[in-house]
N, C-alpha and C positions, 0 to 999 in steps of 0.2 A: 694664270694671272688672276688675283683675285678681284676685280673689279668690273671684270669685263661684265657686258650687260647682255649675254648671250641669250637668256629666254626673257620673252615678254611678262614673264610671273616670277622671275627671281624675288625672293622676298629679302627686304631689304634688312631685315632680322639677321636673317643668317648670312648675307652679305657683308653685316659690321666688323666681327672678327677675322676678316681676308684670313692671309698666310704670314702674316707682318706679325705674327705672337709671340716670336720673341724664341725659335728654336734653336737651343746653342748659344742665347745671348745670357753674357754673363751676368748674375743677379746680383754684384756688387759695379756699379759704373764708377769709369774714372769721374774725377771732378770735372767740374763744368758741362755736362749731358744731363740729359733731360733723365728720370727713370728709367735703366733697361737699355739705354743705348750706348752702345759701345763704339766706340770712335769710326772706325773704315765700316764698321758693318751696318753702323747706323742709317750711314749716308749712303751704302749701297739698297738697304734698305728702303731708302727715301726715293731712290731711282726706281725700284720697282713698284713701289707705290704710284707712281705720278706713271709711269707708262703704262702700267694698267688704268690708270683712272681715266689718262687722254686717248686708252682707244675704247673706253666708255662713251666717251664725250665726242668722239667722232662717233662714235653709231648713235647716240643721241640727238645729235645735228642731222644726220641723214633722217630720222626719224618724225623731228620736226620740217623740214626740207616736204619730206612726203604727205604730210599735211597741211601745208603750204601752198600745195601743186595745186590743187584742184579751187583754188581759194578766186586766186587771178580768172580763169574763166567764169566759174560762179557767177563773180564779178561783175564779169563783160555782158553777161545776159539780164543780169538780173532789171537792166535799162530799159531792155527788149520788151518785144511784146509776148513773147513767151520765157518768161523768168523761170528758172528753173529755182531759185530761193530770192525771197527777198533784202534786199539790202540790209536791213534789219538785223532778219534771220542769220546773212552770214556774218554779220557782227558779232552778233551773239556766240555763233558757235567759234569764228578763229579770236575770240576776245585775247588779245593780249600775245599770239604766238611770234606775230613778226615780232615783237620788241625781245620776245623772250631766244627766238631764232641769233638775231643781232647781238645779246649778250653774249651769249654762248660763243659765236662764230669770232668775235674779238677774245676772248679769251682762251677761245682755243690755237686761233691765230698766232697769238703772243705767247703760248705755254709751250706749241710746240716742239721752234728754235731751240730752245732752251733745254728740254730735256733730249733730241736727239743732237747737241754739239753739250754732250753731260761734263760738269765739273762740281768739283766736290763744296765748292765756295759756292755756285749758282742763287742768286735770290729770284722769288715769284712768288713772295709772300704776300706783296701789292696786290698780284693778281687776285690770289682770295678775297683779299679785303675787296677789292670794287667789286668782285662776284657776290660777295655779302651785301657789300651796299645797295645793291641793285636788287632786292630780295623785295620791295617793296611791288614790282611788277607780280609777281609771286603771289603777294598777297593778293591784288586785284585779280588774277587770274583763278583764285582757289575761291573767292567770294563768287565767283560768275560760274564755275565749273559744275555746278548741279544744273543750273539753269542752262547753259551750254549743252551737257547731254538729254536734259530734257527734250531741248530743241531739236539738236540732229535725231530723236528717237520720232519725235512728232512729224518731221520733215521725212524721215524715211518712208513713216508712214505712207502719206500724202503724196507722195511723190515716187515716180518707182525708178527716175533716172538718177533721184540723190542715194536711191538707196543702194544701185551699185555702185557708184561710185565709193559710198563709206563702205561698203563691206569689201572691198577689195582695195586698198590704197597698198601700192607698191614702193618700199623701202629700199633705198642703195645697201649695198654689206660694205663689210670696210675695204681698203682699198686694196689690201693682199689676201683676201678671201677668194674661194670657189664660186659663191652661191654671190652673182650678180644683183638679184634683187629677192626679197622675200613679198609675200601678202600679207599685210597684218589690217583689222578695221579700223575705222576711225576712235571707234567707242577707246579701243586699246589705246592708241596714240593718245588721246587725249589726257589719259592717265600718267603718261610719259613726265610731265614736269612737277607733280606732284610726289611720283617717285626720285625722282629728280636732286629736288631739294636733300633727303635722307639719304642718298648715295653723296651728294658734296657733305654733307655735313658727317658721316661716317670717315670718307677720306682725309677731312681735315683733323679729324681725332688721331687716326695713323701716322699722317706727317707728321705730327709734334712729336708724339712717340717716339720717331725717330730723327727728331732734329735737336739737335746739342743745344742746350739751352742759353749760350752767346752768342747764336747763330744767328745774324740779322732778321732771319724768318723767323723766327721764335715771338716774339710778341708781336706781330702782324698774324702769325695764324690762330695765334691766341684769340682775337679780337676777333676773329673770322669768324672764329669756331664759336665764339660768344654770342656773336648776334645769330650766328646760324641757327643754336640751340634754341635762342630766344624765338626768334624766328618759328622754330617747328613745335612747341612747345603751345605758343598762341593760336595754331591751327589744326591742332592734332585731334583738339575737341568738335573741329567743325568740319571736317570731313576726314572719314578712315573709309575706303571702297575696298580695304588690304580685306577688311572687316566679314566680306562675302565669300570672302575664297581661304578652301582645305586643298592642304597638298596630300595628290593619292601618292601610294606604296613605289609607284611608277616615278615620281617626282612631278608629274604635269599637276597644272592644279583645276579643281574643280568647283566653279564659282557657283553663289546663289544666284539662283535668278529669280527667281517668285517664289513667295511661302504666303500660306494665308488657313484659316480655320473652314473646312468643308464638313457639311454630314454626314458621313456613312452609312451605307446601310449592311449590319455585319449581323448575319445569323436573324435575320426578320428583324433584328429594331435598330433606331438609331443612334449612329456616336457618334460625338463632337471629335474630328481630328484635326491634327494640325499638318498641312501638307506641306514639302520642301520639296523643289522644281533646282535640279542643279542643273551643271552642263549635259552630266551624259547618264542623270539617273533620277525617277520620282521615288522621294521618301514620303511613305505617309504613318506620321507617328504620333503618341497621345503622349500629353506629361503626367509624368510617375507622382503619385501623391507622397510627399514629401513631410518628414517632420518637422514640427517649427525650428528652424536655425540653420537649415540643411539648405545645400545648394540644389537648386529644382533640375529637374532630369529629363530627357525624353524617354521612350518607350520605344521601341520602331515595332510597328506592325508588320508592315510587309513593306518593300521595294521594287522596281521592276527598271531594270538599265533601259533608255530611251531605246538602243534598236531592237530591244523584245518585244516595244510597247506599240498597238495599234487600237484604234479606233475601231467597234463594228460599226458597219451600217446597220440605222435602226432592225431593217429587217433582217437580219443576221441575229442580233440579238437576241438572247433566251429571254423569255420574260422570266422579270424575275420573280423572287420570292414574295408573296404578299406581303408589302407592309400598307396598314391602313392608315389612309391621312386622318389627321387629327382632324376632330370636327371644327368647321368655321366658328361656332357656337362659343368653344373653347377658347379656342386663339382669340377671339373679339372679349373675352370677359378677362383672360390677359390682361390686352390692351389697356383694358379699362383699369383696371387693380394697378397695373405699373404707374397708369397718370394717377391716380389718385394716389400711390405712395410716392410721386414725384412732389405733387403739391404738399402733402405731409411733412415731407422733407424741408421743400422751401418754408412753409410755416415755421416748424420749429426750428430754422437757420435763424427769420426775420425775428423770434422771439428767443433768441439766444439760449435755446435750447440746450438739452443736456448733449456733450459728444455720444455716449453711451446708446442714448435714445437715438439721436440720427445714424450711426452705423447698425444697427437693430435696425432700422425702416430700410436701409440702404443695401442689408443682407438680404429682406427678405424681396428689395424692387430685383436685386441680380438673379436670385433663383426664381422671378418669375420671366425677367427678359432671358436666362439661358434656358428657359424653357420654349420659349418663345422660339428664339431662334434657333431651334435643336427641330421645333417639329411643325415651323411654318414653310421649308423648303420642297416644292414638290417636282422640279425640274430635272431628268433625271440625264445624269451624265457618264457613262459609264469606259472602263477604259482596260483593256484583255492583255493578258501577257501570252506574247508567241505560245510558250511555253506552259499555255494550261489556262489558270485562272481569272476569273473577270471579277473585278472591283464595280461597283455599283455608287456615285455618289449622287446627292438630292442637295439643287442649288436653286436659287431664290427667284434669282434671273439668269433670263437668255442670255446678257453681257457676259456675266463670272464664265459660264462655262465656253463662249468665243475665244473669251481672254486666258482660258487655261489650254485651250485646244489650239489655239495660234503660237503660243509661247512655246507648248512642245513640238510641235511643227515646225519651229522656226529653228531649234535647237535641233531636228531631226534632218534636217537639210546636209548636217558637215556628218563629215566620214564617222560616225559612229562604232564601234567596237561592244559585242555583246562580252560578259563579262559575270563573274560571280562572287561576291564579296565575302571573305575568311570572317568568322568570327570577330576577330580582332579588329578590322578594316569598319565590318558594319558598325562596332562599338566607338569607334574614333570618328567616326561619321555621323554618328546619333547624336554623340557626345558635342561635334562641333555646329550640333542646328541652335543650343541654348544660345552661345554667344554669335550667331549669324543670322539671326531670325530679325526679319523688320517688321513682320507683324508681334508685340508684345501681347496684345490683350486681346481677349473674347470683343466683338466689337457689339459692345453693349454700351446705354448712353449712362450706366452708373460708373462705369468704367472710364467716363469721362470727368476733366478737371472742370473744376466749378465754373474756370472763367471762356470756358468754351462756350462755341456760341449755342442756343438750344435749339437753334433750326427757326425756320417760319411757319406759323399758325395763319392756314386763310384758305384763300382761293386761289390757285394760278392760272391764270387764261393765257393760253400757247394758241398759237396761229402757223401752221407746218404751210409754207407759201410752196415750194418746190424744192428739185434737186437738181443736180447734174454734173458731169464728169463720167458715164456711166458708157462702158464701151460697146454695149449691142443691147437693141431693146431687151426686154423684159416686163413682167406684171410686176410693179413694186408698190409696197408700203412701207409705212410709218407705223414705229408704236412709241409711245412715252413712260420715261419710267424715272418716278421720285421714291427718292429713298426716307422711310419711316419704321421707326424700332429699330434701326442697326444692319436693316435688310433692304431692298430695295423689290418694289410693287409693281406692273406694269399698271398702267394705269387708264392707256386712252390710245386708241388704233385707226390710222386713216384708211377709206376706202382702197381698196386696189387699184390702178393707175396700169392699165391692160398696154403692153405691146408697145414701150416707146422710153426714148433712154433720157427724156426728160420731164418727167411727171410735175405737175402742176395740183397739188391738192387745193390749194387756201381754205384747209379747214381749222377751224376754231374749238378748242376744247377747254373746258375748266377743269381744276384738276384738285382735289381736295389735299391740303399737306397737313400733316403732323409732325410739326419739331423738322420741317424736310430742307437739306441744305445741297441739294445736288439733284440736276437734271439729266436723265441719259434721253436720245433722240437714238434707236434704233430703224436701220434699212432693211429692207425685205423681199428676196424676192421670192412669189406665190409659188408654193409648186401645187400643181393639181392632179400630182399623180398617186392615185391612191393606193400604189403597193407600197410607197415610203409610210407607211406605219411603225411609229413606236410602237415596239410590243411594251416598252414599262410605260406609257401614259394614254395608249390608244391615238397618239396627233400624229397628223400629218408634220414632215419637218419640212420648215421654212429654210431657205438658204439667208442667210448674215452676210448683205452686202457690204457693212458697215456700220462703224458704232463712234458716237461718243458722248461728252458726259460734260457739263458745265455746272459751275458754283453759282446757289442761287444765293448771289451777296445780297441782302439787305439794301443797302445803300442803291445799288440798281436797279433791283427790282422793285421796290418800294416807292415808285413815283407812278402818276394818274398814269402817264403817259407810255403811249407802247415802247418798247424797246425791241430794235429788228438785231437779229446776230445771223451768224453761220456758224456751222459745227462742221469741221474739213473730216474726214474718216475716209481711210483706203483711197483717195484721190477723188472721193464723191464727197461734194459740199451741198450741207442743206440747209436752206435759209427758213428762219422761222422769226416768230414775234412773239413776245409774253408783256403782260404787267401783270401786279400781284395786288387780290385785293385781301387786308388783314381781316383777322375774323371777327374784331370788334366792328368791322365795317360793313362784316356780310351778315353780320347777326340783326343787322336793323329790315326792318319791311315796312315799305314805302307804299302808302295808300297812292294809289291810282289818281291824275288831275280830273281824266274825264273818265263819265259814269256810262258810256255806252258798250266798251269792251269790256271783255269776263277778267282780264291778269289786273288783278290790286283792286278788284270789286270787290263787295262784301258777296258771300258765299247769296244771304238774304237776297239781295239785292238781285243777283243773277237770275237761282231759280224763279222768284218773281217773275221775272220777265220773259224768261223762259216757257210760264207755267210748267216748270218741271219738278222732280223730287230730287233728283242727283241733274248738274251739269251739263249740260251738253257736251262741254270739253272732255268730262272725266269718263261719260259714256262711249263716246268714240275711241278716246287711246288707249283705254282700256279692252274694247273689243279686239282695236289693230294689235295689240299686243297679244293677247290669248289667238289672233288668227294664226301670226306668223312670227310671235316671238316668244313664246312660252317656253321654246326647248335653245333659244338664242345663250350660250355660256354670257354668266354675267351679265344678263337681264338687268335694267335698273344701275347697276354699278358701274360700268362701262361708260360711261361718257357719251353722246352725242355728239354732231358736229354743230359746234355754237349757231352757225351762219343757218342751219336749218332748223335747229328751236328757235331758233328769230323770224325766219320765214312764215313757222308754221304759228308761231306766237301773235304776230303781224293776222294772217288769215284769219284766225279764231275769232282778233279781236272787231275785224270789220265783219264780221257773219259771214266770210267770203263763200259763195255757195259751188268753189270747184272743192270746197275742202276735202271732200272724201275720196276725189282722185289724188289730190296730193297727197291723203295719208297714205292713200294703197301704193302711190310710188317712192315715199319716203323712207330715208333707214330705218330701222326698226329702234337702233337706241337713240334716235332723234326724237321718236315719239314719244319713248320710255322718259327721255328727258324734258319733253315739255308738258309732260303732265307731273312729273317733281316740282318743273316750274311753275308751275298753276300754283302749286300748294304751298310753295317757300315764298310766292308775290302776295299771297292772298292780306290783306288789311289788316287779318289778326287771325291767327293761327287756326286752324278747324276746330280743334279741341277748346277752344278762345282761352282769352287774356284770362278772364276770369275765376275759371277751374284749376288756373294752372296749379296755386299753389298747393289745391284741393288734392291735384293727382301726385303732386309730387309726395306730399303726406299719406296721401293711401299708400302707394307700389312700396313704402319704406315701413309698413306694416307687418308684422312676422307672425300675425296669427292666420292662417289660412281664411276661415270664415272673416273674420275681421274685414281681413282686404277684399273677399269675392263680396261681400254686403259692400264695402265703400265703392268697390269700383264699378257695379254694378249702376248703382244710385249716382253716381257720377255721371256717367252714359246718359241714366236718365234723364237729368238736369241738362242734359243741352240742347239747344234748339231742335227743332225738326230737319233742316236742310242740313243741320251740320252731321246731326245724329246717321241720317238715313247717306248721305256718301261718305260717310265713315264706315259703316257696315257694309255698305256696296264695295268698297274699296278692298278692303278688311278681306273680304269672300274670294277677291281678285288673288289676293297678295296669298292668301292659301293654296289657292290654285296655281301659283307662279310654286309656291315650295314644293309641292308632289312631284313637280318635276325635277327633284336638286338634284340627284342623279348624273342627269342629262348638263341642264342647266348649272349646277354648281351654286345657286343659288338658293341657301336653308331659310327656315323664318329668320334665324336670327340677323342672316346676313342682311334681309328685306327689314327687319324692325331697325337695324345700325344705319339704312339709306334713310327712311321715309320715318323713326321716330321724331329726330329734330327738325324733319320741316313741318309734322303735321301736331306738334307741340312748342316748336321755340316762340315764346313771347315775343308781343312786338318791341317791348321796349324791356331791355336786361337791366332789372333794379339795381343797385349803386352796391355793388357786394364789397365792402370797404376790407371785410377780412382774407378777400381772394386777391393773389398779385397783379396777377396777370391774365389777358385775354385768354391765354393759354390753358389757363385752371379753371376762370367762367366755363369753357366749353368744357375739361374732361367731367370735371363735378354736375354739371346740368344734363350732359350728353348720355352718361350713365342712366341717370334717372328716366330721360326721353324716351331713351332704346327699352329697359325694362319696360313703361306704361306698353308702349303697343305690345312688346314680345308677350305681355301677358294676356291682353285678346286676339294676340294670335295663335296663342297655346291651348285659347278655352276652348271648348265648347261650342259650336254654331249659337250665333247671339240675335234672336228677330226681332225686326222692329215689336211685332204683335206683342212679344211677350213685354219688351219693356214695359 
């Protein structure tokens, strides 16, 4: 029969042409038949069409039925005090199937009769028509159907009673079949009436074929067949999921499941590839450079069928070949060249620029963000084929490589077959990643359209309160991770949370963003067993309780006030708080009301009273820090916890005299951050208002002497208090780089923390030819970072000698 709907991946392509073609039918018809149909054969024709099609639609009914089952208890609980989805939630996922169930079951009701008591006169042209008619359900159901398996993907997650339930939903066979019930999952079913549509509307193309064109059904299937087309024609641009799946040699098919750009590490250095994750094999392949006009191609490097494919444990792993990270030094002067040809760009948009010129700035921003992203990933993920060879890749963040190591995991579960692909097999497999790939581009932001959004410019302040869901205690933490340049950075890490399956941090952290539109909240549990060593990065590996990832919209983030959410991950939900403050709002420093605390004092003012040369402030966090944090990774950069630079900010400013026990018991990047904070409060910058424009004209100087005579004399000209903990500072912040090594921390990383707080004006003069806060910072921030990196490249600088 050709209709029957026997695998769940029949493709509806090759399904159109059944066995209705027409063999033996004579190619002159009498009059009155449609094209091709010949009178008794036509209409025997007609019979077998329609009885293949209704025992399509009976396994179709049984199919919806099976997805139906589990809808009613859902239901019943969801009232309860232990819901298993919420009402909501299963709206969402069965949207539209009862109504779609009930058409079905009336029209298959009513077609039955009819073809099994057959006669050659029989009409059921109606029935098409109201099956057409009713095609509007269809529509609502294919509008909601992305969001629908969103859902049930998100709920599986989170929940691990919905997740058997979908991956196992039991189907009736038809009613004279062997095979009482089959397994199929939900994800499948759901796909059911989507296919759906294209199998009625192929059958109604047949029928006419073979219906005599006086035949009462003739223009009732006509019409059918009309809006059918219409019908699939309006929806075929808004969702194709046929789109993911190649059929193997075998005839089963073999769907995409994840693709995305990873860097390799092949023969010591790195390539940009593009990976493809099907069902039961990883391609990792590059695209073929092509000539202009040419359709663009994959490459395949190498593959490895999932049951060849295993994970080492770190310590199992060879370490691998050297490759050496690019220097931080590097990647920050990146940085910086990208924003400045971003703002170039915007300029010559606002002044209606030549195109010529803007794709010339826009060529050369993409070969510095694939630069960028080619040799900013140091995570190393690596993955061995039974069979010999291990692949090495280098990812950005701890997420990407969860999310690559779960998805083949999860794909490694069903009965897998090892397997070795012909020439020909891997060439049509290469061949089918161009048109299946849903990642298209390098994800770079030139690569983006203009009217995308450019991310947020500021501050984000996160408050990680607790978690819980967690099934046996555990040491756990938090880390935070905003995504800037196309990559995603961790950014800010909560204390460990010893021995208890409901941690309570409430801590507070700021988090600096560039153009960042997305928060990940990662869970952690400690391990402290020091044989799990990475041999390619030297770490200990952390176990990945849980992840996920929230849009930082504008619109909500962008009020005074806190915003509290949850983030559900693996069935552990972590409640946190953010609001965001913009960067035009963190660029101001706000003189202090009262003069007896050091935060928003004049520097003068202080040591005065102090009778000191440097601080007291800057003395102390400076010592605690060379005590016990000089070898701390990411020293300075690392975040604090808010609630304790407030603590210790609070202390300083009433002279509290426990302070030096508090600092000895405090985190160490809490100190690191309240001595930032000393210098980003301060009334007017260290280096003052006054020099500013002085320095920013000198570091822009290109004759070597030039610049060492102006910024020398610079120095000179400022005050004593400011000059002498500038140099005190200055001596720290060297002492912090000998250790980068250890610490990870270069000058230049240390001149990108502490240039713009110990230079930014208090007040940013009115830049009428810069658009946006955005550009104020990259164009200022460059110059910031240069003034200090250049006394911190000199030469030891003493007071005496000035």
């Amino acid at each position: 029969m050709p209709y029957i709907d026997e695998s769940p991946t029949m493709s509806p392509q090759l399904s159109a042409r059944g066995q209705g073609g027409g063999d033996g039918i004579s190619p002159t018809p009498p009059e009155g038949l449609a094209p091709g149909v010949e009178a008794g054969k036509g209409l025997e024709m007609r019979k077998l069409v329609l009885s293949g099609f209704l025992a399509s639609e009976e396994i179709y009914i049984n199919q919806l039925e099976a997805l139906l089952l589990p809808m009613k208890p859902l239901k019943a609980t969801a009232t309860t005090s232990q819901p298993v989805l919420t009402i909501q939630q299963i709206e969402t996922i069965f949207y539209k199937i009862q109504d779609i169930y009930e058409i079905h079951k009336e029209f298959y009701d009513n077609l039955c009769p009819k073809v099994q008591q057959w006669d050659s006169q029989v009409t059921m042209g109606h029935l098409f028509q109201k099956l057409a008619s009713q095609l509007g359900v269809y529509k609502a159901f294919v509008d909601n159907y992305k969001v629908a398996l969103e859902t049930a993907e998100k709920c599986s997650q989170s929940n691990n009673q919905f997740q058997k339930i979908s991956e196992e939903l039991k189907v009736k066979g038809p009613k004279d079949s062997k095979d009482s019930h089959t397994s199929v999952t939900m994800e499948a079913l759901l796909y059911k009436p989507i296919d759906r549509v294209t199998r009625s509307t192929l059958v109604l193309h047949d029928l006419l074929k073979h219906t005599p064109v006086d035949h009462p059904d003739y223009p009732l299937l006509q019409d059918a067949l009309r809006i059918s087309q219409n019908f699939l024609s309006s929806i075929n641009e808004d969702i194709d999921p046929r789109r993911t799946a190649v059929t193997t040699p075998k005839g089963e098919t073999r769907q995409l499941v994840k693709d995305g750009f990873l860097v390799e590490v092949s023969e010591s250095s790195r390539k940009l590839r593009h990976v493809f994750l099907f069902t039961d094999v990883l391609l990792c392949a590059k695209l073929k450079k092509t000539s202009a006009g040419k359709h663009q191609q994959y490459d395949c490097k190498w593959y490895i069928p999932l049951a060849d494919l295993v994970f080492p444990s770190p310590e199992e792993s060879e370490a691998s070949p050297q490759v050496h990270p690019f220097p931080d030094h590097e990647l920050e002067d990146m940085k910086m060249k990208i924003s400045a040809l971003k703002s170039e760009i915007q300029k010559e948009k606002a002044n209606k620029g030549q195109s010529r010129a803007i794709e010339r700035l826009k060529k050369k921003m993409f070969e510095n963000e694939f630069l960028l992203l080619l040799n900013s990933p140091t995570i190393p993920f690596r993955i061995h084929n039974r069979n010999g060879k291990s692949y090495l890749f280098l990812l950005s963040s701890d997420y990407e490589r969860s999310e690559w190591r779960e998805a083949i995991q999860k794909l490694q579960k069903k009965d897998l077959q090892a397997f070795v692909l012909s020439s020909v097999e891997l060439q049509v497999l290469t061949g089918s990643c161009f048109k299946l790939r849903t990642v298209h581009n390098i994800p770079v932001t030139s690569n983006k359209d203009d009217d995308e959004s450019p991310g947020l410019y500021g501050f984000l302040h996160v408050i990680v309160h607790s978690a819980k869901g967690f099934k046996q205690s555990a040491n756990l933490y938090c880390t935070l991770e905003v995504d800037s340049f196309g990559y995603f950075v961790s950014k800010a890490k909560t204390r460990v949370f010893r021995d208890t399956t409901e941690p309570k941090w409430d801590e507070e952290f700021e988090i600096e963003l560039e153009g960042s539109q997305s928060l990940r909240i990662l869970c952690y549990e400690k391990c402290y067993d020091k044989t799990k060593v990475n041999k390619d990065n030297n770490e200990i590996v952390d176990k990945i309780m849980g992840k996920g990832q929230i849009q930082l919209d504008p619109q909500t983030v962008e009020t005074k006030n806190w915003h509290t959410d949850v983030i559900e991950m693996n069935g552990i939900k972590v409640e946190f708080s953010m609001k965001f403050t913009s960067r035009d709002m963190s660029l101001k420093r706000t003189p202090s009301k009262k003069q007896t605390g050091v935060f928003g004092v004049k520097i003068s003012v202080v040591t005065k009273r102090e009778r000191s040369k440097v601080p007291y402030i800057v003395r102390q966090c400076v010592e605690e820090v060379e005590k016990r944090g000089i070898e701390e990774v990411g020293i300075y950069r690392i975040s604090g916890v808010a609630t304790d630079i407030q603590a210790l900010k609070a202390a300083f400013d009433a002279n509290n005299k426990d302070i030096l026990l508090m600092l000895s018991d405090m985190d160490i990047n809490a100190i690191a951050g309240t001595l930032k904070l000393y210098f980003r409060e301060l009334p007017e910058p260290l280096l003052t208002d006054r020099l500013y424009p002085a320095f920013m004209e000198g570091i822009a100087l290109s004759d070597p002497a030039a610049k060492e005579n102006c910024m020398m004399h610079l120095l000179r000209t400022l005050p004593d208090p400011n000059l002498i903990t500038f140099l005190f500072l200055l001596e720290h912040l060297k002492r912090v780089a000998e250790k980068e090594p250890i610490n990870k921390m270069s000058l230049h990383n240390l001149a990108t923390v502490f240039g713009p707080t110990l230079l930014r004006p208090s007040e940013v003069e009115s830049k009428a030819h810069l658009t946006s806060a955005a550009d104020i910072w990259s164009h200022d921030v460059m110059a910031q970072v240069q003034v200090l990196l250049y006394y911190l490249q000199h030469p030891p600088i003493s007071f005496a000698e000035l």
